[in-house]
SEDORO-996423 format. One record per residue (C-alpha): x, y, z; residue in one letter. Coordinates in steps of 0.001 Angstrom, whole numbers. Example, Ala and Ser with C-alpha at 12.3 -4.5 7.8 and 13.67 -1.06 7.14 Angstrom:
2
+---------+---------+---------+----+
!       X !       Y !       Z ! aa !
+---------+---------+---------+----+
!   12300 !   -4500 !    7800 !  A !
!   13670 !   -1060 !    7140 !  S !
+---------+---------+---------+----+
//
This chain:
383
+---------+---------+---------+----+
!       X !       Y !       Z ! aa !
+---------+---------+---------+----+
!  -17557 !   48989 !  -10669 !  X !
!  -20258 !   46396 !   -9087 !  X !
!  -22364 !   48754 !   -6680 !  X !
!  -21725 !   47217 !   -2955 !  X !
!  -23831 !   44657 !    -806 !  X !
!  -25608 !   46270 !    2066 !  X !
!  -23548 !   44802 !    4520 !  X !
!  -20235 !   42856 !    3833 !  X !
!  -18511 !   41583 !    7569 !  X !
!  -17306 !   38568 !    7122 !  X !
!  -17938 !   38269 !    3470 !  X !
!  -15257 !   37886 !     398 !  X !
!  -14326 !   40237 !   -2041 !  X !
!  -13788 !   38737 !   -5085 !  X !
!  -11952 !   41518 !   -7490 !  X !
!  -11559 !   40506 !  -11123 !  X !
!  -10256 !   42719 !  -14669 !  X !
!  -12338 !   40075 !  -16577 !  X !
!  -16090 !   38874 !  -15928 !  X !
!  -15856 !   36010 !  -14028 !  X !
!  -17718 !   33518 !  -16346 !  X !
!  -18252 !   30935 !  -18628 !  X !
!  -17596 !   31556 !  -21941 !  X !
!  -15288 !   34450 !  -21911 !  X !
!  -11998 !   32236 !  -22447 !  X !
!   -9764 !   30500 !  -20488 !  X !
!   -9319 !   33407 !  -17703 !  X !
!  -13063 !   33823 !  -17342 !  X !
!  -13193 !   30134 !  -16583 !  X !
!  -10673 !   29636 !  -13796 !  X !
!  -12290 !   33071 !  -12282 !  X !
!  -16165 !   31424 !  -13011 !  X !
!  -14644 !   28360 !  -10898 !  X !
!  -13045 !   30034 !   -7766 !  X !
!  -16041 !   32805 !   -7567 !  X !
!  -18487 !   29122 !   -7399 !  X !
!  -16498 !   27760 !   -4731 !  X !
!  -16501 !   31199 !   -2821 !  X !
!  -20086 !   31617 !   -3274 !  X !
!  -21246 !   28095 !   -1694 !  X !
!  -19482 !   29418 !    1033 !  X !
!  -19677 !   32825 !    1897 !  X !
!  -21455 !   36160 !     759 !  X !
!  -19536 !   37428 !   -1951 !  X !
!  -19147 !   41049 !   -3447 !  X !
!  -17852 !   41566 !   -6751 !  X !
!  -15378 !   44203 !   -8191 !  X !
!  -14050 !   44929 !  -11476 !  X !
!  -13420 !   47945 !  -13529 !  X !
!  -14406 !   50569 !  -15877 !  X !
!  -11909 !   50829 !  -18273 !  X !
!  -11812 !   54140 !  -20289 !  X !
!  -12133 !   53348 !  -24576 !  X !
!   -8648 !   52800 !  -26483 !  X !
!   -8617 !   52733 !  -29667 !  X !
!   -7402 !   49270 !  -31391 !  X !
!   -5960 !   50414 !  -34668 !  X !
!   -2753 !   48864 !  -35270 !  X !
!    -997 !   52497 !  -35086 !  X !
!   -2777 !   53615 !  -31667 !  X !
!   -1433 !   50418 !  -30046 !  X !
!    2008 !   50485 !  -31803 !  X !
!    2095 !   53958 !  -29730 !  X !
!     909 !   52490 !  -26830 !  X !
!    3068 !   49548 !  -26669 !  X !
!    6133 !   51113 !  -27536 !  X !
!    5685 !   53520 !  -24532 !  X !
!    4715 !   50198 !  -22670 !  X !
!    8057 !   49391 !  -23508 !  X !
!   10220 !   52272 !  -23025 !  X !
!    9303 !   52532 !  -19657 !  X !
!    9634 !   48452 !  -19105 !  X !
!    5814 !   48385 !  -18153 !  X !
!    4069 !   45329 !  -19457 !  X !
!     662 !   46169 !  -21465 !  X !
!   -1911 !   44153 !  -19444 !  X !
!    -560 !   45145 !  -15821 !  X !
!    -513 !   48943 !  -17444 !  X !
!   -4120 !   48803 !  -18920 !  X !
!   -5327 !   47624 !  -15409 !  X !
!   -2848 !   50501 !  -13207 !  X !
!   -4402 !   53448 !  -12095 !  X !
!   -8282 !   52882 !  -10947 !  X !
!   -7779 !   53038 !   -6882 !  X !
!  -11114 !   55606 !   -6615 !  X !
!  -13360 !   53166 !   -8433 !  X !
!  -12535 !   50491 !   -5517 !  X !
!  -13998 !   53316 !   -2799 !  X !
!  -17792 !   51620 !   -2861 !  X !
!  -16804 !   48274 !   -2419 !  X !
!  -13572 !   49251 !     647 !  X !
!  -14767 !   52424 !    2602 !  X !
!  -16050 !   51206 !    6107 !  X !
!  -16093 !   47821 !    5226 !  X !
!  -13706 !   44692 !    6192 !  X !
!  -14063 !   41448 !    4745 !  X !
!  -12699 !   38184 !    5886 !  X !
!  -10999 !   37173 !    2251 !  X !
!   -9827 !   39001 !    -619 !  X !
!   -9040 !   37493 !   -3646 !  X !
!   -7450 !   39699 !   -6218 !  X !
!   -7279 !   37476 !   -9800 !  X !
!   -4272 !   37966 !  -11892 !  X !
!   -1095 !   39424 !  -11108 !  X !
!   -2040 !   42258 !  -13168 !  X !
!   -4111 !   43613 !  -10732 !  X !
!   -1452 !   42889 !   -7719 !  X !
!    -766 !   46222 !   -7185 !  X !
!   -4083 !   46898 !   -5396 !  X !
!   -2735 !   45003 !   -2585 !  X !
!   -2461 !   47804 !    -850 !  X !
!   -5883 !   48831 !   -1114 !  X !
!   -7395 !   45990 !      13 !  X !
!   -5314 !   44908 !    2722 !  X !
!   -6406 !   47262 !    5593 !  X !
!  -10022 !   45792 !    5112 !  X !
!   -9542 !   42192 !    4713 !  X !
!   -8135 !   39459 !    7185 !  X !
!   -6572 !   37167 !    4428 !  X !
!   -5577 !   38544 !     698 !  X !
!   -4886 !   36101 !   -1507 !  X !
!   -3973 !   36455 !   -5366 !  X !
!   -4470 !   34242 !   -8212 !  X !
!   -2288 !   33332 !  -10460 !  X !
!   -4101 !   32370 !  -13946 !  X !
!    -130 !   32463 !  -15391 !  X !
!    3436 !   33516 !  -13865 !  X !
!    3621 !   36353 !  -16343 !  X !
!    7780 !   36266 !  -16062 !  X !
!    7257 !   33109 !  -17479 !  X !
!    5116 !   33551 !  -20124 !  X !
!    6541 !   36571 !  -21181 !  X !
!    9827 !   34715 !  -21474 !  X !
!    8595 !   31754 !  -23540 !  X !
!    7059 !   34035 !  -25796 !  X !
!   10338 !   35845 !  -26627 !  X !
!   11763 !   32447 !  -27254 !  X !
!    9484 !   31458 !  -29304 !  X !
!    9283 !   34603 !  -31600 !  X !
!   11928 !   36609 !  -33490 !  X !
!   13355 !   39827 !  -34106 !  X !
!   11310 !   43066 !  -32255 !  X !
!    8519 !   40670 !  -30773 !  X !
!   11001 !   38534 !  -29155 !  X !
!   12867 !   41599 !  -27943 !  X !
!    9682 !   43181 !  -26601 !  X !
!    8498 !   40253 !  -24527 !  X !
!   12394 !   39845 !  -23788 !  X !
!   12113 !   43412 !  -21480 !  X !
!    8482 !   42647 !  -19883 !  X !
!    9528 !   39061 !  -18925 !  X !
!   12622 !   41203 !  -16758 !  X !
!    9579 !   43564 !  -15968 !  X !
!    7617 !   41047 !  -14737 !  X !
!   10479 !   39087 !  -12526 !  X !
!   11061 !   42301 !  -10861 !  X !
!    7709 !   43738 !  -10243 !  X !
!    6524 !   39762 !   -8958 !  X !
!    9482 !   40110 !   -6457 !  X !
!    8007 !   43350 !   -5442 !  X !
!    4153 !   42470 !   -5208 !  X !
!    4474 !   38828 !   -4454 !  X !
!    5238 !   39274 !    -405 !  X !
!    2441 !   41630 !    -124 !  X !
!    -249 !   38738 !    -208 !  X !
!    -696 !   35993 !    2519 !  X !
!   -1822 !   32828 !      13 !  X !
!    -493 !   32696 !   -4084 !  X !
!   -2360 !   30331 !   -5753 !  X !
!   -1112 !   28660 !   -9437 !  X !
!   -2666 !   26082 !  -11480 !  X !
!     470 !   23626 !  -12086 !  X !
!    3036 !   22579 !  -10043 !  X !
!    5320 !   23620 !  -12869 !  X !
!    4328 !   27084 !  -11726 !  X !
!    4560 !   26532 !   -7837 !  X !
!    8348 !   26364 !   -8592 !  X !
!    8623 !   29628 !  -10905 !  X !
!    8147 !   31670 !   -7754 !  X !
!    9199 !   32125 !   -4582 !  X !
!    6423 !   32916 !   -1309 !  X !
!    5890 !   30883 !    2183 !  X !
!    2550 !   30409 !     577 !  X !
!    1558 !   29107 !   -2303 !  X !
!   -1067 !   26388 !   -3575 !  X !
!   -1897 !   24702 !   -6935 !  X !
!   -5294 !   25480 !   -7740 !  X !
!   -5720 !   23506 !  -11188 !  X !
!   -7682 !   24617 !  -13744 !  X !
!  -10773 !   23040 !  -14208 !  X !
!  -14129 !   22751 !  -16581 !  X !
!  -17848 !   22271 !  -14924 !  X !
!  -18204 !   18456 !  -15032 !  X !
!  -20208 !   18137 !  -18747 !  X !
!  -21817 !   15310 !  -20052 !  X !
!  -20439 !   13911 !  -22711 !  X !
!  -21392 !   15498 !  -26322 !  X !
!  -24544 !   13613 !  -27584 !  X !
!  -22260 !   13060 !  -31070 !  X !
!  -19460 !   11298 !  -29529 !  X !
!  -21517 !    8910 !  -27689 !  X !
!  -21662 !    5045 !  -29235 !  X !
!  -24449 !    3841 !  -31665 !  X !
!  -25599 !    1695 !  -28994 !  X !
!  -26761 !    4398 !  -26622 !  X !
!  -28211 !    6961 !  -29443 !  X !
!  -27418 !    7850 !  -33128 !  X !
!  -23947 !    9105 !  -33444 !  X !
!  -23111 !   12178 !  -35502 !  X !
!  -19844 !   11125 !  -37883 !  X !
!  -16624 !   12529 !  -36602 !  X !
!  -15650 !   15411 !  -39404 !  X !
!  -12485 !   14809 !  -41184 !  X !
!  -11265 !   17500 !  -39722 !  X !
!   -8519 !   18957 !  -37300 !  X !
!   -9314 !   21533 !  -34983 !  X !
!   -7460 !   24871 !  -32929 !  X !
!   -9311 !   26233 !  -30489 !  X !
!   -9190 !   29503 !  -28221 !  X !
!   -8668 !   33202 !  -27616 !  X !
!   -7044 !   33281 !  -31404 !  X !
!   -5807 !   37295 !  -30543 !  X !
!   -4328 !   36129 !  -27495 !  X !
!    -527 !   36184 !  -28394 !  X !
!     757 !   32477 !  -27797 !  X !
!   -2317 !   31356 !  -30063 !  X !
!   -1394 !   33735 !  -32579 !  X !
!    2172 !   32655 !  -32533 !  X !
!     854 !   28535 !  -32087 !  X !
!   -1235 !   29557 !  -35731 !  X !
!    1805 !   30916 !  -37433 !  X !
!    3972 !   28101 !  -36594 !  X !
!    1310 !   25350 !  -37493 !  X !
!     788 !   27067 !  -40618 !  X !
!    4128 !   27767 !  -42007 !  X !
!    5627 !   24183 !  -40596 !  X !
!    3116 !   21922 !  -39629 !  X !
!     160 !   22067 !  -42118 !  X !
!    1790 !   21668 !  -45438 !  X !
!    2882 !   18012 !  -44362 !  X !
!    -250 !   17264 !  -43113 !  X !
!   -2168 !   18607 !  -46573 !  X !
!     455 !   16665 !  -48402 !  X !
!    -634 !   13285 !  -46962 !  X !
!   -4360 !   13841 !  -45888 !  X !
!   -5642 !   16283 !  -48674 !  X !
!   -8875 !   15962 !  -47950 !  X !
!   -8756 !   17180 !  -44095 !  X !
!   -9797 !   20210 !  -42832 !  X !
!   -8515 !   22765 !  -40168 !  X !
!  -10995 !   24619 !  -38184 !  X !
!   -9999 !   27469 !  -36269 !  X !
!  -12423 !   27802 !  -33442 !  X !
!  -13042 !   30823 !  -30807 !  X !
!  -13053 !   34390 !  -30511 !  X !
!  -11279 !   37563 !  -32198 !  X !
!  -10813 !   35595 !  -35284 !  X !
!   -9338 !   38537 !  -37178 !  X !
!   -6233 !   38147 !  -35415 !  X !
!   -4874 !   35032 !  -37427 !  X !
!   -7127 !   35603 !  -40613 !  X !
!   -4518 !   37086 !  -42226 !  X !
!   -2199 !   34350 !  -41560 !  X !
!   -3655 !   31840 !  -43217 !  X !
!   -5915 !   33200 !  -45732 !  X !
!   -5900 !   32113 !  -49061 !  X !
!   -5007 !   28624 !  -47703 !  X !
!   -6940 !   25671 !  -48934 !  X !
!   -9394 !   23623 !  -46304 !  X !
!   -8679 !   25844 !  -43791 !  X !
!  -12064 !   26801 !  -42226 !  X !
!  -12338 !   29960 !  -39889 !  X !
!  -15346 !   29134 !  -37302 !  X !
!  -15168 !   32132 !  -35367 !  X !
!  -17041 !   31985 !  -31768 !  X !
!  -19098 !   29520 !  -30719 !  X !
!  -21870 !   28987 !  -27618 !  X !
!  -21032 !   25649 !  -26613 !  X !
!  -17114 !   25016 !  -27364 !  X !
!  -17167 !   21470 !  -25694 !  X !
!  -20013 !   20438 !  -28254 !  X !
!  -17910 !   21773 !  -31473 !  X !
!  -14687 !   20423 !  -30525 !  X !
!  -16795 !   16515 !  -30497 !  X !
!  -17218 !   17100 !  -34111 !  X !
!  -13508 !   16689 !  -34626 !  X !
!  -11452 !   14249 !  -35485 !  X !
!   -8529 !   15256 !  -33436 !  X !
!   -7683 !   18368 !  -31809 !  X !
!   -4647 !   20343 !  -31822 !  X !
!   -2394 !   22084 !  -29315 !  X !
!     833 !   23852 !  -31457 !  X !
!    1640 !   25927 !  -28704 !  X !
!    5095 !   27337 !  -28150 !  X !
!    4809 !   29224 !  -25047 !  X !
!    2953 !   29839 !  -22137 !  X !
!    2457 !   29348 !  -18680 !  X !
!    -534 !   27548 !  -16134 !  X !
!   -2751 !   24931 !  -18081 !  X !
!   -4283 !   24707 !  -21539 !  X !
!   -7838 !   24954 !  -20889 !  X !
!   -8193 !   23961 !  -24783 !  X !
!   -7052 !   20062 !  -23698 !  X !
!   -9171 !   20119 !  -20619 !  X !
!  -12189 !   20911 !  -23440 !  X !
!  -10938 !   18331 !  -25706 !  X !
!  -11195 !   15882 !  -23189 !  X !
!  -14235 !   16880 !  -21886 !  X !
!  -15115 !   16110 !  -25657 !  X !
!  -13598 !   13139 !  -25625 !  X !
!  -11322 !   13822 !  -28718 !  X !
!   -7911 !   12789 !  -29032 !  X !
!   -4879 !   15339 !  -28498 !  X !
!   -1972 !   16037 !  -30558 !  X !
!     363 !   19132 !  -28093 !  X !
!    3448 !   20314 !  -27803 !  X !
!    5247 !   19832 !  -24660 !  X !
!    5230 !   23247 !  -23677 !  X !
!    1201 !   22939 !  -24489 !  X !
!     655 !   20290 !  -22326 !  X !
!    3088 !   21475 !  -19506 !  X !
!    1118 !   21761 !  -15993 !  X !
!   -1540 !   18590 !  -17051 !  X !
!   -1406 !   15020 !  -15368 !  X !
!   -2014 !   13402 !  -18815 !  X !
!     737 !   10693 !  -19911 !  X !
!    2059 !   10589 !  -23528 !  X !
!     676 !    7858 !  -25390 !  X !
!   -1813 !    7317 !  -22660 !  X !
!   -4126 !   10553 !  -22664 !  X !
!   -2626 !   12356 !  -25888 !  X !
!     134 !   12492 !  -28066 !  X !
!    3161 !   14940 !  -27405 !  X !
!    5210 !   16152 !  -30491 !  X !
!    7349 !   19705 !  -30382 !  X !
!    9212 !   19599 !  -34341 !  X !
!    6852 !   20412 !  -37204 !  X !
!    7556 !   16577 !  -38839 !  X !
!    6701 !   14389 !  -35616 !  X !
!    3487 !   16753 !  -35086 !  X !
!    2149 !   16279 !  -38723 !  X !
!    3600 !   12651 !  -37891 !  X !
!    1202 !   12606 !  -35106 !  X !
!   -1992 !   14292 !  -36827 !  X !
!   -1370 !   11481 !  -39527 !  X !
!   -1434 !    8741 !  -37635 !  X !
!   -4390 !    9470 !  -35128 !  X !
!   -6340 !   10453 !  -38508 !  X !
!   -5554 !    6798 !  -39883 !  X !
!   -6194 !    4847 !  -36736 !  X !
!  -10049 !    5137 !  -35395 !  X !
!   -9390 !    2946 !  -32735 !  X !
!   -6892 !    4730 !  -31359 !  X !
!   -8408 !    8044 !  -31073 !  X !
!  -11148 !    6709 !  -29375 !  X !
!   -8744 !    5201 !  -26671 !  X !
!   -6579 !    8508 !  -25992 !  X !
!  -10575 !   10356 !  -26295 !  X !
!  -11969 !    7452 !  -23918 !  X !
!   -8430 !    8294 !  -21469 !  X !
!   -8470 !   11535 !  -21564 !  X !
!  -12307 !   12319 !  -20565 !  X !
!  -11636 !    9855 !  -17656 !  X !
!   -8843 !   12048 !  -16755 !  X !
!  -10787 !   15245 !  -16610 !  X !
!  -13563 !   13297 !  -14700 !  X !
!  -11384 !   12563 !  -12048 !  X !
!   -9126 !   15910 !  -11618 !  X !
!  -10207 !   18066 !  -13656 !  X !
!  -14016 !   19498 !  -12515 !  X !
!  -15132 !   22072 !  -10506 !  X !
!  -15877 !   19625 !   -7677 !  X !
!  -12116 !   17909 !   -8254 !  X !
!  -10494 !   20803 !   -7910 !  X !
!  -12186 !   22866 !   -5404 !  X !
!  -10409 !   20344 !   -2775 !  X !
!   -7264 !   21994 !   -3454 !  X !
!   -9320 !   25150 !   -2466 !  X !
!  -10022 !   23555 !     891 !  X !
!   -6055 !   22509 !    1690 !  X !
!   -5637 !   25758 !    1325 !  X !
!   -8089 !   27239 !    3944 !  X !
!  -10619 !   29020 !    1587 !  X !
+---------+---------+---------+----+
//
């Protein structure tokens, strides 16, 4: 637990499961950008927790899990239950003017926090009914039955902890209609406004580093609708594309890489990267970037990067869902294994048009998708 401010009337507390920053994934970014905007504004204290050490072998969190699911109580939101004392510092003789709690898996603290705060508001990276119900869809046998029971979990515990907050926020409007409160605001996710990548700027401003023949995944790759967006590509995407462009390579890009090495080891020109510092930077390297997502729920912070790059996109509907960009215009939608290899193939063979959905699509994220875009939404709302 952050130790307290000295004083803290009128302030915000911010509490968060995950450090607020940069760099820590696609959660840690939407926090990063809403702790910014609070901080311009008002004195902020910080809370998170101490979580005790679990171990990670694939028997300790069958166990886990399978209790999880016996007793219908979704992993995260049960990993995060529990830790009331360690908010004592930050709530005993204190009131604040805002709360923010971010994620619904720490909802149940509302009611904590509400006797020492004029206005609680929780933010929703996800609507977890929703995720947890495209994930079921999209997966098979004892997976799909798993996520089958937290996605009920998770429509009856968001009826329950929903009402308890004064202000929802979501990042799509796809999301403002999964739920149901007086309250609720799209907050979109959104990337620090970047200049563009030194290697995808034209000769004529400063030698250009060659675009790499190469298609690229980025992302949390243990977080399960990446895992699931790896299998798929894998198994029914890849082989076309091999078949026609032998000599391209797919890069699998961010953190917790040993989740999907097993998947597709042994596979020719397929390149684990791992972790990198500067994912905006690596993803201008690439020809074309890759969204095979088959569930989920908010915005893929992975396009939002790829823009920022100014690559072209090749997503799946469901991967794009929540985003302003226009098929054909800012990226190219396919959801059956041959129209995305389609897709790949012909953005790989035609220069000039992945420099017109890259040139698009960093235009879009100039204009709605930075900090300093969306904080206005922040504003409508009365932060």
């Amino acid at each position: 637990m952050t130790p307290p401010d000295a004083s803290s009337a009128g302030s915000v507390l911010f509490l968060s499961p995950e450090a607020p920053v940069a760099g820590t994934g696609g959660g840690g970014l939407r926090s990063a950008s809403v702790l910014e905007y609070l901080r311009r504004r008002y004195t902020v204290q910080i809370a998170s927790f101490t979580l005790p050490e679990h171990s990670k072998s694939l028997l300790a969190r069958a166990w886990r899990n399978g209790w999880r699911l016996i007793r219908g109580r979704p992993p995260l939101l049960d990993r995060y239950s529990g830790f009331e004392a360690q908010l004592a510092p930050v709530l005993q003789g204190r009131h604040y003017r805002v709360a923010v709690i971010e994620h619904f898996w720490c909802a149940p603290y509302a009611p904590c926090l509400r006797p020492h705060c004029e206005l609680l508001v929780l933010d929703l990276h996800n609507v977890e009914s929703e995720l947890a119900r495209s994930h079921a869809q999209a997966t098979r046998g004892l997976q799909s039955a798993a996520f089958s029971r937290f996605a009920s979990a998770y429509r009856r515990l968001e009826r329950e902890w929903l009402p308890h907050f004064d202000l929802i926020l979501v990042a799509s409007e796809e999301d403002r209609r999964r739920i149901q409160h007086r309250n609720v605001h799209v907050y979109p996710n959104a990337l620090p406004e970047n200049a563009l990548p030194e290697n995808a700027l034209p000769e004529i401003a400063r030698p250009c580093v060659p675009e790499a023949a190469c298609i690229v995944f980025s992302g949390n790759l243990e977080y399960h609708p990446n895992v699931e967006a790896v299998r798929w590509f894998h198994a029914q995407v890849w082989p076309g594309v091999r078949q026609r462009l032998p000599e391209v390579e797919w890069r699998l890009v961010g953190r917790n890489a040993a989740a999907v090495a097993g998947l597709v080891s042994g596979s020719e020109r397929v390149k684990i990267v791992g972790p990198v510092d500067d994912a905006i930077q690596t993803l201008a390297g690439a020809s074309v970037c890759i969204v095979p997502l088959r569930s989920g729920s908010g915005t893929r912070f992975k396009i939002l990067e790829a823009w920022a790059a100014e690559r072209a996109v090749v997503s799946t509907s469901i991967g794009a869902e929540g985003l302003d960009g226009k098929p054909g215009e800012h990226l190219l939608i396919a959801d059956d294994p041959r129209s995305f290899a389609d897709a790949i193939v012909r953005l790989m063979e035609n220069p000039d048009l992945r420099r017109r959905l890259g040139e698009s699509g960093r235009a879009l994220y100039l204009d709605r998708y930075t900090w300093s875009s969306a904080w206005r939404a922040l504003e409508a709302a009365g932060l």
